[in-house]
FINUMI-964622 format. One record per residue (C-alpha): residue in three letters; y, x, z. Coordinates in Angstrom, 2 decimals. Layout:
<recs>
ALA:Y:X:Z
...
</recs>
This chain:
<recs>
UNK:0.00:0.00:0.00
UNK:3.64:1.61:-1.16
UNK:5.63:2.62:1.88
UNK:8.56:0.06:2.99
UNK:12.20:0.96:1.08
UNK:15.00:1.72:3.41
UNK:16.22:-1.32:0.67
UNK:13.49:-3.21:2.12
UNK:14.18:-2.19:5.61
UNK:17.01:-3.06:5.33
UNK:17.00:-6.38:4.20
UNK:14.53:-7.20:6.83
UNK:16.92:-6.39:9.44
UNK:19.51:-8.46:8.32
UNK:16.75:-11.16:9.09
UNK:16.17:-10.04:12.47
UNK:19.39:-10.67:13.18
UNK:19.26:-14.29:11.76
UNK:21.08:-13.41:8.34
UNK:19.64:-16.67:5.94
UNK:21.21:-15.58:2.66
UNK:23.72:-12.95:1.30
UNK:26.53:-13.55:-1.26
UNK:26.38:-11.19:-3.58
UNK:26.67:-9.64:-7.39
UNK:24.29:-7.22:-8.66
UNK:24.88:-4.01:-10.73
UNK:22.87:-0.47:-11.21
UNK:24.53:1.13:-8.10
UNK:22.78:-1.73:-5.80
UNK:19.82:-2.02:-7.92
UNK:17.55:-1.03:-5.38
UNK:19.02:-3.46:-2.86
UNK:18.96:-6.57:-5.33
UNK:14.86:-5.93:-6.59
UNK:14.35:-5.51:-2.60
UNK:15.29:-9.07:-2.34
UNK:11.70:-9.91:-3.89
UNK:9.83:-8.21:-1.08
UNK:11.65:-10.35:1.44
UNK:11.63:-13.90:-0.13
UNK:12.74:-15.48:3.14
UNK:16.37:-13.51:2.47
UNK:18.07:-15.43:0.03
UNK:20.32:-13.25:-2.67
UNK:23.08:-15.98:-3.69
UNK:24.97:-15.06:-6.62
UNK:27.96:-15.54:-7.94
UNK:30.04:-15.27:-10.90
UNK:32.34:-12.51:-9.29
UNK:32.14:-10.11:-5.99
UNK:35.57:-11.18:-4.98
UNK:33.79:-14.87:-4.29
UNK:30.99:-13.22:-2.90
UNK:33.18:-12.06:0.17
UNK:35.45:-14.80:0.40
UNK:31.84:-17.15:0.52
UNK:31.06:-14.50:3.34
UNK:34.36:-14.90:5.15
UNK:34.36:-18.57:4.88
UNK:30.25:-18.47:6.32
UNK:31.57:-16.41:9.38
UNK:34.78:-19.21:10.06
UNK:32.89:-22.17:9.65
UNK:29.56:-21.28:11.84
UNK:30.72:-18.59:13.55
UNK:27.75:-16.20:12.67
UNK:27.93:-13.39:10.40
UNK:28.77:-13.16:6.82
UNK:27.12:-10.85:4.91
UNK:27.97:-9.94:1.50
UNK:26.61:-6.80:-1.00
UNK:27.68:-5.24:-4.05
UNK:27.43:-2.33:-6.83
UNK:29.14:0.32:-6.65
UNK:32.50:1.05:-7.93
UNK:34.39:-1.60:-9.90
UNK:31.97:-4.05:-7.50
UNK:33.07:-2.41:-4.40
UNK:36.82:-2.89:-5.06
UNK:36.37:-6.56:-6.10
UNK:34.90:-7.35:-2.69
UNK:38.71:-5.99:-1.03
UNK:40.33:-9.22:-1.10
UNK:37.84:-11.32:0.48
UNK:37.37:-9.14:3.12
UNK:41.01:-8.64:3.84
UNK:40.54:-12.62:4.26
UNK:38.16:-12.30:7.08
UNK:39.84:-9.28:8.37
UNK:42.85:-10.98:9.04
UNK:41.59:-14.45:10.14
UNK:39.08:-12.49:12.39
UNK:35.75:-13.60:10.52
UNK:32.95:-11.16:11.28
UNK:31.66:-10.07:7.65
UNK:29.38:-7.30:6.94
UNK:29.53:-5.79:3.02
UNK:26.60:-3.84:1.96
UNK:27.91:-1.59:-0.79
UNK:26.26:0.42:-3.51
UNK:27.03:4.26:-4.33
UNK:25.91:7.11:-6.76
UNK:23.57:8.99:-6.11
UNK:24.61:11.81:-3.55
UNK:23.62:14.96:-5.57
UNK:26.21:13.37:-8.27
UNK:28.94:12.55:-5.57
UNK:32.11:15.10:-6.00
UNK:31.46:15.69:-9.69
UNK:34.32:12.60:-10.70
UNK:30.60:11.31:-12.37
UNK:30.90:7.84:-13.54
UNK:31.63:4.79:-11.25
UNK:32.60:7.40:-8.50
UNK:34.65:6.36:-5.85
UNK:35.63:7.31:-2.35
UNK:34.13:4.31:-0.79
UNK:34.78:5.86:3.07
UNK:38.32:6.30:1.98
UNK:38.63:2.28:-0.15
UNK:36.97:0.74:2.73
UNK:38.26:2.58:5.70
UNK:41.34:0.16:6.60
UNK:39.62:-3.16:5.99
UNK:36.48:-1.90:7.89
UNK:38.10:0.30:10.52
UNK:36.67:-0.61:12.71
UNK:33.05:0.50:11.27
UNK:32.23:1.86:8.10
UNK:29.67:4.80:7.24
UNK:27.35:5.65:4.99
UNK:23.65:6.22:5.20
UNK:22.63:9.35:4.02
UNK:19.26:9.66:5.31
UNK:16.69:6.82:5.70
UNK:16.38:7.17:9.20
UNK:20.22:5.93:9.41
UNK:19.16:2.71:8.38
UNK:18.59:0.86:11.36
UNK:21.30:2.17:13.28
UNK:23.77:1.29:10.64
UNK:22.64:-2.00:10.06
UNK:22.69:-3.13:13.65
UNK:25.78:-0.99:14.59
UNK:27.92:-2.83:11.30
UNK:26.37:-6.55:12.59
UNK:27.27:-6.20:16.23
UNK:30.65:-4.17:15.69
UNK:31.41:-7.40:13.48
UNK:30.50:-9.85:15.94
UNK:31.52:-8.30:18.91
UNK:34.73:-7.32:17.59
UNK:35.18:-10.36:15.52
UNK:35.88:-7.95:12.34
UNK:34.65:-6.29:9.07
UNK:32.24:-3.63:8.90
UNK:30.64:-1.93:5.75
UNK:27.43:-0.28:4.93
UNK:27.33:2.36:1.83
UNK:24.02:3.06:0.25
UNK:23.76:5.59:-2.87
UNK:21.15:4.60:-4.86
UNK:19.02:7.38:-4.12
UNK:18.76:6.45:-0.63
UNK:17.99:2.45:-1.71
UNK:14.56:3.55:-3.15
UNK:13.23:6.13:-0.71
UNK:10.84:5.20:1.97
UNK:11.61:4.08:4.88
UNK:11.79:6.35:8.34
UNK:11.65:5.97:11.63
UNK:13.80:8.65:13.27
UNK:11.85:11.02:15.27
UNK:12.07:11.68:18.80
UNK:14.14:14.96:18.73
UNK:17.25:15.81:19.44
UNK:19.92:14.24:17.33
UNK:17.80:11.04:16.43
UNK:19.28:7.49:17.20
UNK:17.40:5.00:18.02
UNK:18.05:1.26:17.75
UNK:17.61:-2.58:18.30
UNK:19.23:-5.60:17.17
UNK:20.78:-8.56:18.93
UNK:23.73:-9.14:20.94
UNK:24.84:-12.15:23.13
UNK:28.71:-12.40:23.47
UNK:30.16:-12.20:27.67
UNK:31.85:-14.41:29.33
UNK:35.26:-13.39:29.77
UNK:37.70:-15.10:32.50
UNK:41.01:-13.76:34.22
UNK:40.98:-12.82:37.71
UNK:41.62:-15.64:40.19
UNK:45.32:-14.28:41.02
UNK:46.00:-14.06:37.09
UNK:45.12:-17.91:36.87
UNK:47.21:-19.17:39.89
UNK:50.00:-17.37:38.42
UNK:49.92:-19.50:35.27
UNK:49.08:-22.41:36.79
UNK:52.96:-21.77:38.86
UNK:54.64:-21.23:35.76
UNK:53.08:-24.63:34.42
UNK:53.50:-26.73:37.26
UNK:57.00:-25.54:37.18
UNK:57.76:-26.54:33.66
UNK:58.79:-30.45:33.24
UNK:58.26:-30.18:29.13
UNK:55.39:-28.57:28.71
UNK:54.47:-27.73:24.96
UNK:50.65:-26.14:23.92
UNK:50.52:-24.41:20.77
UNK:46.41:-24.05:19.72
UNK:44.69:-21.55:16.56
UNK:41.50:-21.61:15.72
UNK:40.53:-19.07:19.07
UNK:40.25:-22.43:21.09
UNK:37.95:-23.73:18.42
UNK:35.37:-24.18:21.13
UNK:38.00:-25.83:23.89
UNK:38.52:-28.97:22.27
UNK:37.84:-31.03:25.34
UNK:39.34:-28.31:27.22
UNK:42.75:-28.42:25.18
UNK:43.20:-32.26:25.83
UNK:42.07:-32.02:29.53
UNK:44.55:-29.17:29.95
UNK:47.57:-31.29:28.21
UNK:46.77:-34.72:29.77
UNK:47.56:-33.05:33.59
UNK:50.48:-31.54:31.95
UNK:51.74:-34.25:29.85
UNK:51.83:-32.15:27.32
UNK:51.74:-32.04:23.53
UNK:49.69:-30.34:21.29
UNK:50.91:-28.27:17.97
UNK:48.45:-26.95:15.84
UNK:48.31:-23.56:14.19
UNK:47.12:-23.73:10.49
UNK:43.88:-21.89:11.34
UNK:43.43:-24.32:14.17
UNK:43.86:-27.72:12.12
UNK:40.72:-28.88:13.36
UNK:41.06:-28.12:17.07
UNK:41.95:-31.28:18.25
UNK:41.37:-34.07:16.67
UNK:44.69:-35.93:14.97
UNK:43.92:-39.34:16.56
UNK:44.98:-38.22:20.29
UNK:48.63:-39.84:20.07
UNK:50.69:-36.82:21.59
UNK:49.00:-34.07:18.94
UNK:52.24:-33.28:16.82
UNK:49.79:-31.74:13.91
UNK:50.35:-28.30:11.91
UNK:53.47:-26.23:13.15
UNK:55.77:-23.72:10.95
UNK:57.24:-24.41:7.22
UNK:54.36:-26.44:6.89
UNK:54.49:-28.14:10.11
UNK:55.64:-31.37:11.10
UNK:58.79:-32.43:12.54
UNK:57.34:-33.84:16.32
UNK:55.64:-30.01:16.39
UNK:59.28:-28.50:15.31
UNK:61.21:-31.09:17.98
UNK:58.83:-30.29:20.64
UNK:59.17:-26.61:20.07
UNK:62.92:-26.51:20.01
UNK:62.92:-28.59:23.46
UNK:60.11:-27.65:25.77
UNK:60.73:-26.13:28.41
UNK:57.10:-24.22:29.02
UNK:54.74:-23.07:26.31
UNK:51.04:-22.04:26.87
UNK:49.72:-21.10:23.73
UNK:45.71:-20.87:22.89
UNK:43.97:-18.83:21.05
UNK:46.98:-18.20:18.39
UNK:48.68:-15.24:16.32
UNK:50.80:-17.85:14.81
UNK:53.19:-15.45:12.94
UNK:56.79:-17.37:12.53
UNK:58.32:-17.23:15.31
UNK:61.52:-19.01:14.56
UNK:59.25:-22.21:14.61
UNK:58.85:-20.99:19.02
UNK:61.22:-21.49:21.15
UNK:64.39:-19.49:20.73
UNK:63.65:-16.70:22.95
UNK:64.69:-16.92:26.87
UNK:64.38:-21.07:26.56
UNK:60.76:-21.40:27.59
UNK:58.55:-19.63:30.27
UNK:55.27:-18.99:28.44
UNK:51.68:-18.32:29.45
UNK:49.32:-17.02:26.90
UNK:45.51:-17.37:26.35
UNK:43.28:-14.84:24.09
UNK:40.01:-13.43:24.28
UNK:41.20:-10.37:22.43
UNK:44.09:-8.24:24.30
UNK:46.11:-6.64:21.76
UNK:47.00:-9.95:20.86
UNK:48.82:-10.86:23.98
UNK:52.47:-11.24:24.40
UNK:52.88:-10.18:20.34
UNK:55.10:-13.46:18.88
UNK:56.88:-14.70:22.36
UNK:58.10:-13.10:25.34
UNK:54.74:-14.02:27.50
UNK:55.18:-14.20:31.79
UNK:51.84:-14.39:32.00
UNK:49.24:-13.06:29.57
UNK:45.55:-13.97:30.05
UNK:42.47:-12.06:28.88
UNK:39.64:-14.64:28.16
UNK:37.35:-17.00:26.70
UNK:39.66:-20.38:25.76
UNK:37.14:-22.99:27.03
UNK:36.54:-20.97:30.16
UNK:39.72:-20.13:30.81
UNK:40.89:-23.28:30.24
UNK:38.59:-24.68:32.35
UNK:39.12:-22.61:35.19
UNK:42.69:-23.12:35.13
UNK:42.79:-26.71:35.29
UNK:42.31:-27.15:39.17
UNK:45.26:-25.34:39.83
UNK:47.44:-27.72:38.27
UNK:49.28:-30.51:39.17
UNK:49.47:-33.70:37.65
UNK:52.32:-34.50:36.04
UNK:53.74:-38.06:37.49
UNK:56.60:-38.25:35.09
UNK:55.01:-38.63:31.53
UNK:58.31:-39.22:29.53
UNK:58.48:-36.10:27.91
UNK:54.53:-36.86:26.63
UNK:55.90:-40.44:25.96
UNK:58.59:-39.01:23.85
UNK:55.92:-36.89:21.75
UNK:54.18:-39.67:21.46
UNK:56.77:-41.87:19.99
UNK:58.06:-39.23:17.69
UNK:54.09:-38.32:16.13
UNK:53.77:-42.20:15.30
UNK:57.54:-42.10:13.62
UNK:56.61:-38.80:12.02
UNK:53.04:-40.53:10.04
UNK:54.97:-43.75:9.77
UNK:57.49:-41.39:7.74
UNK:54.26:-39.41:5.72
UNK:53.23:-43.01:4.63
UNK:56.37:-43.67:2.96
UNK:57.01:-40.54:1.44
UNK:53.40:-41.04:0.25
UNK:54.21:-44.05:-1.53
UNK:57.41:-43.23:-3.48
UNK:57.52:-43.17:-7.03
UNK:57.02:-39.35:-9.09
UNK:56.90:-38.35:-12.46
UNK:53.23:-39.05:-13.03
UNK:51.95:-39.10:-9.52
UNK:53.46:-38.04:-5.37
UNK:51.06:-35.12:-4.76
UNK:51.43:-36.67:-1.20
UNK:50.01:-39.69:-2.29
UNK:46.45:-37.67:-2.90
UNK:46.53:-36.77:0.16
UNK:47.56:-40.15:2.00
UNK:44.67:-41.25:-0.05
UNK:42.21:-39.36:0.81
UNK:42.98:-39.63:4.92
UNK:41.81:-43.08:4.62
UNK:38.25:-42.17:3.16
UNK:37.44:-39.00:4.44
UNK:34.02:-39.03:5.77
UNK:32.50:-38.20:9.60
UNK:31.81:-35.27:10.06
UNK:33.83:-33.22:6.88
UNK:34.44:-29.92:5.94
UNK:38.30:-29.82:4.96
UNK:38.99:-26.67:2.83
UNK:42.48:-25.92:1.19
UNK:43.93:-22.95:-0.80
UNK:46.79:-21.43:-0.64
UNK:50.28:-23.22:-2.55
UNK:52.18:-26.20:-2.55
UNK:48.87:-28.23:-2.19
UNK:48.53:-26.56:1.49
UNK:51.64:-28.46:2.80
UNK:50.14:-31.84:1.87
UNK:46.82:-30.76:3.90
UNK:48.46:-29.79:6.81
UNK:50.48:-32.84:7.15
UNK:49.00:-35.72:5.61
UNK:45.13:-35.38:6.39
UNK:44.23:-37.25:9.84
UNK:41.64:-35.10:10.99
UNK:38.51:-36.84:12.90
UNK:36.50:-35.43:15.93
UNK:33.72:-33.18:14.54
UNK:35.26:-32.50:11.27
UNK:36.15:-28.48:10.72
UNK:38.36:-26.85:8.28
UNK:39.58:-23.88:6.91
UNK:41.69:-22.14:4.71
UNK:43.19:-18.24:4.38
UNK:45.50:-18.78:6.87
UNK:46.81:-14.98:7.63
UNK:46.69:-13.20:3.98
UNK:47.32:-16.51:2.44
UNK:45.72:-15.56:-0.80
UNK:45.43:-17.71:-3.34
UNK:41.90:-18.22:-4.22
UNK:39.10:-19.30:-2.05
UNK:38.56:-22.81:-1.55
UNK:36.37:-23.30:-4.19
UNK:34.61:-20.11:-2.87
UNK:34.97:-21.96:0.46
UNK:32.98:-24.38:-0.75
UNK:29.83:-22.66:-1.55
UNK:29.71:-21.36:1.75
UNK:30.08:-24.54:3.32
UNK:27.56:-25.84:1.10
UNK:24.92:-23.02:2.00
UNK:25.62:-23.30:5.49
UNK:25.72:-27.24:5.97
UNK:23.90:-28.88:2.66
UNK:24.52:-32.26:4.35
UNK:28.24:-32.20:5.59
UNK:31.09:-33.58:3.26
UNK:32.87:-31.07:1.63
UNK:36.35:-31.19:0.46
UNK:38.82:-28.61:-1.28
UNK:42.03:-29.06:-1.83
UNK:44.29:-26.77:-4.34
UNK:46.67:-26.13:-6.96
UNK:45.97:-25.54:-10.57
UNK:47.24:-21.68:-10.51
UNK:44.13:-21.00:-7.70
UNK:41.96:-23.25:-9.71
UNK:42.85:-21.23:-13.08
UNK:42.55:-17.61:-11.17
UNK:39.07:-17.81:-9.40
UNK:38.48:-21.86:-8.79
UNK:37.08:-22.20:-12.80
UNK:34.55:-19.21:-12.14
UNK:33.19:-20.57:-8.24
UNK:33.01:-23.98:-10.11
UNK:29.88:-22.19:-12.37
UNK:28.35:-21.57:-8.31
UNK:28.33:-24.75:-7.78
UNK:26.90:-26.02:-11.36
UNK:24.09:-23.56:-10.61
UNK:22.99:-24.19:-6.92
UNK:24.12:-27.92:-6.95
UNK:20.00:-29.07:-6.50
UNK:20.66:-27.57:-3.02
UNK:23.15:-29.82:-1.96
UNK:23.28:-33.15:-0.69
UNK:26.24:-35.14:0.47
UNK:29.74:-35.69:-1.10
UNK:31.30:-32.45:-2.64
UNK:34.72:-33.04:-4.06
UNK:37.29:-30.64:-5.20
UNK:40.48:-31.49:-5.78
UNK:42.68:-29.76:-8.64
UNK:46.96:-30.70:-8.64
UNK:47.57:-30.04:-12.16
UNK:51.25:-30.25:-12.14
UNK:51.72:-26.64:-14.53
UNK:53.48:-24.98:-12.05
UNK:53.22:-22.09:-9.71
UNK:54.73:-24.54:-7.26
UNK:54.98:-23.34:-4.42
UNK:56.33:-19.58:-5.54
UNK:58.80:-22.41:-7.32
UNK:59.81:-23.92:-4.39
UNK:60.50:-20.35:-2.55
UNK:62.53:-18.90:-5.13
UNK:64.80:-21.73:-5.19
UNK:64.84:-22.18:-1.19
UNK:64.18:-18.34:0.08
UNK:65.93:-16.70:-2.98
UNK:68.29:-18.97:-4.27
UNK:67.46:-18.68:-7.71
UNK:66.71:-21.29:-10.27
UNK:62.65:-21.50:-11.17
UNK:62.05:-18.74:-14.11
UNK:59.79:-20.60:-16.34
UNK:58.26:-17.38:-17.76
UNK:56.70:-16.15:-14.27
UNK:55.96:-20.30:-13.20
UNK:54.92:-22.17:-15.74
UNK:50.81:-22.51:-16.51
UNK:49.11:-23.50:-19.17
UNK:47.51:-26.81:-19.47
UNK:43.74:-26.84:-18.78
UNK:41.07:-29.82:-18.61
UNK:39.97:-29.30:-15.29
UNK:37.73:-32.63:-15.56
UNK:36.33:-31.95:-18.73
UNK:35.11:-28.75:-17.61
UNK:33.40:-29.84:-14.55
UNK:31.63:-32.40:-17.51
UNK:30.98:-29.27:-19.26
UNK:29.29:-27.83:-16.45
UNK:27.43:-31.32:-16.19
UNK:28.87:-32.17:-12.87
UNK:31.59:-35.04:-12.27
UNK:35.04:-34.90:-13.58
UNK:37.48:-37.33:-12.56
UNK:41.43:-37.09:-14.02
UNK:44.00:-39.30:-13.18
UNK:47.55:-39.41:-14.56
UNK:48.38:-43.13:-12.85
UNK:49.18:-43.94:-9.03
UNK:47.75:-46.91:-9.36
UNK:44.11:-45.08:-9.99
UNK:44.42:-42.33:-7.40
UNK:42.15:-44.23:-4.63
UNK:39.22:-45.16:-7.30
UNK:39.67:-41.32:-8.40
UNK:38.75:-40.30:-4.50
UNK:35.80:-42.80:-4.10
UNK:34.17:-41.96:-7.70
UNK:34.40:-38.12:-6.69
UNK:33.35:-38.48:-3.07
UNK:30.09:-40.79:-4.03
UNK:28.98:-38.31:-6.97
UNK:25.95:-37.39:-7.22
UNK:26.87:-33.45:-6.55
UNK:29.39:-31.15:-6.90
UNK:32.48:-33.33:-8.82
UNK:35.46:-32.36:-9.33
UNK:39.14:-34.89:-9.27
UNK:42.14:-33.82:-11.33
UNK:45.39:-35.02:-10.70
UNK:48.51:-35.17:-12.92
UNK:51.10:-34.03:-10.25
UNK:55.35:-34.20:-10.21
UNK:55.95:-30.55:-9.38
UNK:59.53:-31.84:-8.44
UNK:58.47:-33.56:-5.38
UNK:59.70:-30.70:-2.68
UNK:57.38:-29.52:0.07
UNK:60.04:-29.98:2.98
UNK:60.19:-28.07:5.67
UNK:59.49:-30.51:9.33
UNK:64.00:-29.17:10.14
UNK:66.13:-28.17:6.43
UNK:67.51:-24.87:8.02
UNK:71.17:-23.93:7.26
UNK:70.40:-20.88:4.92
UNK:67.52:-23.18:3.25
UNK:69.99:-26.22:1.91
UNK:72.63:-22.80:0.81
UNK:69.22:-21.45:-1.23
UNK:68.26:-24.43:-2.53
UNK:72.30:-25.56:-3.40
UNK:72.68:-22.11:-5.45
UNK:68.95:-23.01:-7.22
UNK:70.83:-26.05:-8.37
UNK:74.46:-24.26:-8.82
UNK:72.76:-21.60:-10.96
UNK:71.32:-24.22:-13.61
UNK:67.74:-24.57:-12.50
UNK:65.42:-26.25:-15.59
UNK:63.82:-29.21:-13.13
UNK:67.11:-29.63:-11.29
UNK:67.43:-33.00:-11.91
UNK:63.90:-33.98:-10.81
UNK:64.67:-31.43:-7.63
UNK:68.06:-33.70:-6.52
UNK:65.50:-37.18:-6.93
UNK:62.99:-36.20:-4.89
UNK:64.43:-34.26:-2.19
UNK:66.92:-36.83:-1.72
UNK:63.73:-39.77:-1.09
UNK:61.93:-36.96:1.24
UNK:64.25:-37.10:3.52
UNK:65.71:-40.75:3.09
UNK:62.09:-41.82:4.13
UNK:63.13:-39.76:7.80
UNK:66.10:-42.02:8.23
UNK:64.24:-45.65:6.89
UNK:61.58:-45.35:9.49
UNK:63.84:-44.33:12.15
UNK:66.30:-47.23:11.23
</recs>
């Protein structure tokens, strides 16, 4: 019987350690890896049509169950494709491992062909654990070293093979000096604050009479925790983007998403509490806080170097967000006067009163909030909400009611444009029997969306459930738009914003799965319920207004100057711009009337 491959080997650790399948694309610098795939069927090698959706697929595995992600390319060209998806779970802190091809070692240093310095590519966006197995008895060490760094450390690791190395038998090291040995598995501690560290936040909490919580995707785990916390309080809850599904929408004093694509009750509440404990967040803008010196503010994260980074913090706690949570509640008081929670309350049911009818005013074909308003009424127990990044983000933030037990996630620190389609296969793998919904623009669908579509098409027998992607075709890189005319105060420049038109329904036909368009308001609803009880993946195209602005929750001074000189300096959609800002915010003043 031929000796086991360190390919082999390794391969069979990544089962050990309860890897199910790896997202990957294959190429003569991982060739040993890929044909080792057939010696351990119970590994499945997923591929797709480019390495770049391999890692954001592995990113997206890590958010949504929390396990690792594991994805494995060629050499070279491969290598750097996998950069941006990792950045993704680098930045959100997804633990993904790549496994990454080489040249052989005697050719290394000779500039052969496909040679790079793969220590050097991969050493920021694995710094924390990257290395390269030169001998076979490295194997097991560097497999279970780049798994638990990436757990542990909630981070990405890499593992370079040369090709040489893939096919060689396996070793065990030897017992002699210099040899490593190890094991895999790993069980994550516990971590609380001390006892004097929690009664200290629990006196700067008690002490606060508007008390506003600001949650990421850290307290992912402290839902009940979260609302237990702000009901002694009588508190309010704003929602990081990465924390959308956190606590659920329905609990009438959650003010929903916070920042430029926040909501106003978040943005009120911000700018008038007088205490802020904040959960589990690196929310980055901090002009959406409190202006410094008006709040006292307590902070909760498992990882320290993320303490007291956005807001001046009094007291900074080191720990677990359901535990600490828990642990903290005790120690504080009930709040008898609720009117500051009464007030959040009242202004969240003014706010969706005021998303409705913005929802329902006329555009030029269709309100891109109206998709969304549409699809809040029918989205299923239980989903798997997924967005991009663009103009099609702000309506998923605001306008999507999200249920107990539904998840979501999008690229919510490098904000690339990109992944939800790649989102979606990983949601897919992980949970064949959970809705799935995407949501993005027709610039992400056009740079990566088509290709993940193919995915899809090809592993669609796999799948059961509704699995619905959403494509705004409005021909415009809308949100860039949108900033240039607010941030910059330049008119749109049609030659770096405008898109070519592309049948995004037809194509999904092509691919024979469901394609939906719709150009009509009138047919947006029917569009959602043909696409969400498909028969596999299906995909609904909307004709969008790309004049319909996504307003910020407060118009800041130096915004309305930006957007005035847009309009001063002869912008092309101008007039469209004046129309529909002007019903955004009349919609504010009807419902408050």
């Amino acid at each position: 019987m031929a000796k086991e491959t360190v390919s082999t080997f390794m391969l069979r650790r990544l089962l050990a350690w309860g890897v199910k399948h790896v997202f990957a694309y294959p190429g003569d610098g991982s060739n040993g890896l890929d044909l080792a795939f057939a010696e351990v069927p119970e590994l499945e090698f997923v591929q797709t049509r480019h390495e770049e959706i391999a890692a954001f697929a592995a990113s997206a595995h890590a958010k949504l169950t929390g396990e690792v992600g594991v994805c494995m390319s060629t050499s070279g060209p491969g290598a750097i494709h996998l950069l941006n998806g990792l950045y993704d779970a680098k930045l959100d802190h997804a633990p993904v491992v790549a496994i990454v091809g080489q040249q052989a070692r005697m050719s290394l240093g000779a500039s052969y062909q496909q040679e790079v310095d793969l220590q050097t590519l991969f050493k920021d966006v694995a710094h924390e654990y990257v290395e390269t197995c030169n001998v076979p008895q490295q194997a097991a060490v560097l497999i279970d070293r780049a798994i638990r760094v990436a757990v542990s450390q909630r981070t990405v690791t890499a593992v370079i093979v040369p090709n040489d190395v893939q096919e060689m038998p396996y070793e065990e090291p030897p017992r002699a000096h210099g040899a490593v040995h190890s094991s895999p598995g790993w069980n994550a501690p516990l971590i609380i604050p001390h006892d004097e560290d929690l009664r200290r936040a629990a006196d700067v909490l008690n002490a606060g009479e508007k008390v506003a919580m600001l949650v990421g995707r850290g307290a992912k785990h402290a839902t009940d925790e979260v609302i237990a916390v702000a009901d002694v309080l009588g508190a309010g809850i704003a929602k990081a983007l990465n924390g959308r599904a956190v606590v659920p929408d329905d609990v009438p004093y959650v003010t929903g998403s916070i920042g430029l694509l926040g909501t106003r009750p978040s943005d009120d509440m911000m700018q008038n509490c007088d205490t802020l404990l904040m959960v589990g967040t690196s929310f980055p803008y901090t002009e959406w806080l409190p202006e410094v010196g008006a709040a006292r503010a307590v902070q909760i994260d498992i990882d320290p170097r993320n303490l007291s980074m956005r807001y001046p913090t009094e007291v900074p706690l080191t720990g677990d967000a359901a535990a600490t949570l828990a642990a903290l509640r005790p120690l504080l008081q009930h709040k008898e006067d609720r009117s500051w929670q009464e007030e959040i309350v009242g202004n969240v049911e003014r706010w969706w009163h005021i998303l409705e009818h913005r929802a329902g005013q006329d555009a030029n074909p269709i309100n891109p909030q109206l998709v969304f308003h549409e699809l809040s009424e029918r989205l299923p127990d239980n989903a798997i909400l997924l967005a991009d990044s663009g103009s099609a983000t702000n309506w998923w933030a605001r306008h999507l009611r999200v249920r107990r037990g539904m998840d979501a996630a999008l690229s919510g620190t490098l904000a690339t444009m990109g992944p939800a389609v790649p989102y979606t296969l990983a949601a897919k793998f992980a949970y064949p029997d959970r809705p799935v919904i995407a949501c993005l623009g027709d610039g992400a669908m056009q740079m990566l969306g088509i290709n993940a579509l193919i995915d899809l098409a090809k592993y669609r027998d796999r799948f059961t459930g509704p699995c619905a992607i959403v494509v705004l075709n409005n021909r415009d890189l809308n949100q860039v738009t949108w900033e240039q005319r607010v941030m910059e105060g330049e008119s749109k420049f049609p030659g770096s914003q405008d898109l070519p038109d592309f049948p995004y329904a037809r194509y999904a036909e092509l691919l024979g799965l469901t394609g939906v368009r719709v150009d009509r308001p009138e047919d947006v609803g029917a569009g959602w319920d043909r696409v969400l009880s498909a028969n596999g993946p299906a995909v609904l195209e909307v004709v969008t207004d790309p004049d319909v602005p996504p307003l910020p929750p407060h118009i800041r001074m130096e915004q309305a100057k930006g957007m005035a000189k847009a309009i001063y300096r002869g912008d092309p959609d101008r007039g469209g711009m004046i129309r529909e800002a002007l019903k955004g915010k009349l919609a504010e003043f009807v419902t408050r009337s």
